[in-house]
C-alpha positions as CSV (number, residue, x, y, z in Angstrom):
1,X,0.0,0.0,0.0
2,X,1.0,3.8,-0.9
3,X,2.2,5.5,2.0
4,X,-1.1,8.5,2.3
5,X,0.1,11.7,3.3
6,X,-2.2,14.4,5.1
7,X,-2.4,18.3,5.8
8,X,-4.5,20.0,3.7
9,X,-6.7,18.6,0.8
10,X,-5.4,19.1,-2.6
11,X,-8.3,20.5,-4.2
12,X,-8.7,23.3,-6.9
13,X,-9.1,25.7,-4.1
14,X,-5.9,24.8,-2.7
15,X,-4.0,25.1,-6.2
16,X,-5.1,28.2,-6.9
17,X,-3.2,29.5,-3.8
18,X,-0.8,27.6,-4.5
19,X,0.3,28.3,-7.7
20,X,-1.1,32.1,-7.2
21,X,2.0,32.3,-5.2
22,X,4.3,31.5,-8.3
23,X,4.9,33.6,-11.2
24,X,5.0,31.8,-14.7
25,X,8.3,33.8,-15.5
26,X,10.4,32.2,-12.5
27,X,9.0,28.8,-12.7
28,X,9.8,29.1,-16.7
29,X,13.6,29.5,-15.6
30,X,13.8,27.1,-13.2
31,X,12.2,24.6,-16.0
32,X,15.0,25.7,-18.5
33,X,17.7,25.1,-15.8
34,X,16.0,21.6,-14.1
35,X,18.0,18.0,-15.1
36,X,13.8,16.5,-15.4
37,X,13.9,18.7,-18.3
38,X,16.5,17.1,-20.2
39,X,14.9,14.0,-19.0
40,X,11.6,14.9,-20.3
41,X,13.0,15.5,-23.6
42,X,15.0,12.4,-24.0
43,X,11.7,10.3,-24.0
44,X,9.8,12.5,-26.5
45,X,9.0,11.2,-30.2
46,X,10.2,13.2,-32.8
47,X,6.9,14.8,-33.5
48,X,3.4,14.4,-32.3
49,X,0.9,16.8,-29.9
50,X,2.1,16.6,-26.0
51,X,-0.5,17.2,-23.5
52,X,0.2,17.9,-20.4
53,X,-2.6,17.3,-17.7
54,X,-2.5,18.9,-14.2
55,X,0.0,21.9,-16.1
56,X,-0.1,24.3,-13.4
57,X,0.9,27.7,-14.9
58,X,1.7,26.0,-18.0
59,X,5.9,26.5,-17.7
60,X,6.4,23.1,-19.3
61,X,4.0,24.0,-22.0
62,X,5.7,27.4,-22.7
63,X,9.2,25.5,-22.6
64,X,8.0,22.6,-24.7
65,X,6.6,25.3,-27.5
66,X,9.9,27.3,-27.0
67,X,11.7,24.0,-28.0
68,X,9.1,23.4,-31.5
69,X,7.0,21.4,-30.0
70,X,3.0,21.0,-30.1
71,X,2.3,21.4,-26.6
72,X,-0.7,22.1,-24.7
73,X,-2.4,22.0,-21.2
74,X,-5.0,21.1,-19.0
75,X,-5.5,21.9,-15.2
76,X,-8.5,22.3,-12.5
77,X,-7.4,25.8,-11.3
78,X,-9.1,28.2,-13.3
79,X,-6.6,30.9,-11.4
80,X,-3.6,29.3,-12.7
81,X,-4.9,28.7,-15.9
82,X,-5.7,32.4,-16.3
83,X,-2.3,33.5,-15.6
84,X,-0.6,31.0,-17.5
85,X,-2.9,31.5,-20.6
86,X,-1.5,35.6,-20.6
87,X,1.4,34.2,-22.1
88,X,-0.1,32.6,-25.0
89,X,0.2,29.0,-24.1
90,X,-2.7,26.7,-24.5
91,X,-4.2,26.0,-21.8
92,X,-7.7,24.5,-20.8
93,X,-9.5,24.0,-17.4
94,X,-10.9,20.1,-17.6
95,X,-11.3,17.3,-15.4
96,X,-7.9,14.9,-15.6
97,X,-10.5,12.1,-15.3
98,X,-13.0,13.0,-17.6
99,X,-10.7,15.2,-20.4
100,X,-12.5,16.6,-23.4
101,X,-9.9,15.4,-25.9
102,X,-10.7,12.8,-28.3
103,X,-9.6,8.9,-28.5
104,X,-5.7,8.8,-29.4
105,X,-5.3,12.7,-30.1
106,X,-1.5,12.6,-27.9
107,X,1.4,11.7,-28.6
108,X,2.5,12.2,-25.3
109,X,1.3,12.3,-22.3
110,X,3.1,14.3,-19.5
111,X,1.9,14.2,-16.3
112,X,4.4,16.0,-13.1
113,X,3.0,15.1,-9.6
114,X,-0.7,15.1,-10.2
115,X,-2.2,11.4,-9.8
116,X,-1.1,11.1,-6.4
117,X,-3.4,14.0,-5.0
118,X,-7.0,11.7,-6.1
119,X,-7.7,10.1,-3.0
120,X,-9.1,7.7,-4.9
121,X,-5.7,6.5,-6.3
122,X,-4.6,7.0,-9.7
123,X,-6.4,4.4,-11.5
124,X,-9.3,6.9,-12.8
125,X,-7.0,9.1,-14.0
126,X,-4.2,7.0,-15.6
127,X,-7.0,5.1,-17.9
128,X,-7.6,8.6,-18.8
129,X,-4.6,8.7,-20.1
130,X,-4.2,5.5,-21.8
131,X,-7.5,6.5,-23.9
132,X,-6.4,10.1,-25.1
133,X,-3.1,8.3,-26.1
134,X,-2.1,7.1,-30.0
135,X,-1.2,3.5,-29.9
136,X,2.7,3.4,-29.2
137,X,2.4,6.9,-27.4
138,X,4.3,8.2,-24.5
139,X,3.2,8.8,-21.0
140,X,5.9,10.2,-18.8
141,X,4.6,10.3,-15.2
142,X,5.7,11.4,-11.9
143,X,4.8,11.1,-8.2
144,X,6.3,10.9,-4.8
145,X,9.0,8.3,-4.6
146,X,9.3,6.1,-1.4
147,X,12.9,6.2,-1.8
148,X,16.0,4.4,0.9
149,X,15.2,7.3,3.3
150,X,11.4,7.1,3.1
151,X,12.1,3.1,3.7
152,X,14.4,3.9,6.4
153,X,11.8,6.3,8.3
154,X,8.3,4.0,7.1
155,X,7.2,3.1,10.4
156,X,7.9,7.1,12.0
157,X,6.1,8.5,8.8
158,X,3.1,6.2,9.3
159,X,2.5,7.3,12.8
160,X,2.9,10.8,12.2
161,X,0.4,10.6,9.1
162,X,-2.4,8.8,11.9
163,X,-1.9,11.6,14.0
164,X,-2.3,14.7,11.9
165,X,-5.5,12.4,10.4
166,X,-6.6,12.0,13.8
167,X,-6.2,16.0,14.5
168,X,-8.2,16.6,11.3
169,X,-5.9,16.5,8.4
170,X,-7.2,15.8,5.2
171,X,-5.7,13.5,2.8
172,X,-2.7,15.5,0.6
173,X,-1.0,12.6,-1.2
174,X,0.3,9.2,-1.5
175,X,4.1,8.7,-2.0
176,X,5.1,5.0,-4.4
177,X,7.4,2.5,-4.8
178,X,8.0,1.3,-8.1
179,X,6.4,-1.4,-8.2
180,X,3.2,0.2,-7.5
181,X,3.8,2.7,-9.5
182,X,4.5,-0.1,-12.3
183,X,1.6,-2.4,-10.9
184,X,-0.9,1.1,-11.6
185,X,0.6,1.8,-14.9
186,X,0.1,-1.6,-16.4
187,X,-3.8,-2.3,-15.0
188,X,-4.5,0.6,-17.1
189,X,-2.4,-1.7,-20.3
190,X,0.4,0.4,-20.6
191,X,4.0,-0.9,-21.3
192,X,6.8,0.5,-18.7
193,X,10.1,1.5,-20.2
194,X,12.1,2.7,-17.2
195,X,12.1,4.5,-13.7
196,X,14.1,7.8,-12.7
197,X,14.3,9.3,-9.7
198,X,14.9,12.9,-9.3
199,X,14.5,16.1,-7.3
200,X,17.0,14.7,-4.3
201,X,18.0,18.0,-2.6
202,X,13.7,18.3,-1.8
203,X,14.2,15.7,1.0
204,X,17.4,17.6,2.2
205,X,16.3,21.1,2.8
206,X,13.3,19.6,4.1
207,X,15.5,17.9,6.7
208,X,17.9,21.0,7.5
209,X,14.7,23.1,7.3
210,X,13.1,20.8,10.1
211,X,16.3,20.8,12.3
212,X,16.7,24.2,12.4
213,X,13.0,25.2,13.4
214,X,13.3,22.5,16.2
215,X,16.7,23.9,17.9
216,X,15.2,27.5,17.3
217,X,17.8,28.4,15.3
218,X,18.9,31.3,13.1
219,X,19.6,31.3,9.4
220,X,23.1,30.5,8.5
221,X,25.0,33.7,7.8
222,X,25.7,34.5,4.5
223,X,28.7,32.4,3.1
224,X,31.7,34.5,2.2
225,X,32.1,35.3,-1.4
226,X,34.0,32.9,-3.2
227,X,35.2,33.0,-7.3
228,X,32.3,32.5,-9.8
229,X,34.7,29.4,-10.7
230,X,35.2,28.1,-7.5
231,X,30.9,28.2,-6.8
232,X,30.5,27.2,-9.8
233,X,32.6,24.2,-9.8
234,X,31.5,23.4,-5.9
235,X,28.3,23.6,-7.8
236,X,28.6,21.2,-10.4
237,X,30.3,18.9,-8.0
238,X,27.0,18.4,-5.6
239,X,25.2,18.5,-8.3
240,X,26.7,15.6,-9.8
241,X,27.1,13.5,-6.0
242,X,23.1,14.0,-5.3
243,X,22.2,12.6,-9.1
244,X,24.3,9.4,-8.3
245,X,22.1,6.1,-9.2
246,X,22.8,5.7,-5.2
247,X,22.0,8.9,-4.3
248,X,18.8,9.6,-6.2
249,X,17.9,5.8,-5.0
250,X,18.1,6.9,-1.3
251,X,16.8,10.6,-1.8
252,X,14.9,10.8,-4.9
253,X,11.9,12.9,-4.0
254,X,10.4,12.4,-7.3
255,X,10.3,9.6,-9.6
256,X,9.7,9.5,-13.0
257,X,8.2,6.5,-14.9
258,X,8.3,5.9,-18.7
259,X,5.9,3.5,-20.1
260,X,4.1,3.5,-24.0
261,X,0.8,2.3,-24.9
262,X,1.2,-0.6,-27.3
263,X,1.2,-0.2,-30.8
264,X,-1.5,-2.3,-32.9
């Protein structure tokens, strides 16, 4: 069983002050800079319409389009979707479990930590998916990863999600392991290609972030200036030490699957 998460629940409501707080321009950048963005692309056909469902502000959309692709968007926040649709970018407010897009119109199917907010599991909208998808299509999909530290911290993480329930939380996400993340993909017939984690300075900050409220403690001072070269090398180095197969196994916040819908 996914491990369920609880705080607040994830509804359109919540999204809109979520992504309200945002702008499209800084999450556009971040996008250009992010490694899931070369990972994205390495799994896209050479042609075909992406949709991406659950888009947010539509930054992937408006990278995608950058890069000559036909990309477009759907969402549930009609807040988000306004300000993302001042920058031109497609985007339509639909349900991700009833789309309006006809059988097979995708070639891919993008999908960034969305299915693991239905409290109903993914399965609704996942066969979603599979319908609005051309035979041999994409779907690249990502959710919470229970990842070596997860594992680790399991039977800690369970209490704490009975007692936030128990004090009223509402249901905020699951977190998967792979092979429920597989198990999930393939009910709904697709074909899974691969697994990536990503995103494993999340679990980090979350952890220093944690420490430090609990001792009381002040930000670290500033850090003295150092050579562009120097931080950009110290940079590059971390970089590559937290995107380790080992490390993004233990501390992976995210992971990405790749799976296809069969070809007739």
């Amino acid at each position: 069983m996914p491990l369920a998460y609880y705080s607040r629940a994830a509804t359109a409501e919540f999204w809109s002050e979520h992504w309200g707080s945002h702008s499209v321009a800084t999450l556009l950048e971040v996008a250009r800079r992010s490694p899931l963005t070369a990972l994205i692309e390495r799994h896209l056909p050479p042609r075909g319409v992406v949709l991406e469902a659950g888009c947010g502000l539509g930054q992937y959309v408006l990278l995608l389009r950058e890069r000559g692709r036909a990309a477009v968007g759907v969402d549930w926040s009609l807040e988000a979707l306004r300000e993302g649709a001042r920058t031109g970018a497609p985007l339509a407010a639909m349900d991700l479990r009833a789309l309006g897009v006809r059988d097979e119109a995708a070639a891919v199917y993008l999908s960034l930590g969305v299915v693991e907010h239905d409290p109903a599991g993914p399965a609704a909208i996942v066969a979603e998916a599979a319908r609005v998808l051309a035979p041999g299509g994409v779907l690249l999909l990502s959710v919470p990863y229970w990842n070596g530290v997860r594992r680790l911290s399991g039977p800690w993480l369970a209490r704490e999600a009975r007692r936030t329930q128990a004090g009223g939380g509402q249901f905020y996400q699951f977190a998967f392991t792979r092979r429920e993340v597989r198990r999930f993909l393939e009910a709904a017939g697709f074909q899974v290609r691969s697994f990536h984690p990503y995103d494993p300075a999340r679990i980090l900050r979350g952890a220093l972030g944690r420490a430090r409220r609990h001792a009381g403690a002040a930000p670290p001072p500033a850090a003295p200036a150092t050579p562009a070269t120097d931080g950009g090398r110290s940079r590059g180095l971390l970089r590559a030490a937290l995107y380790s197969r080992p490390a993004l196994r233990l501390l992976g916040h995210m992971i990405l699957a790749v799976a296809a819908k069969p070809a007739r």
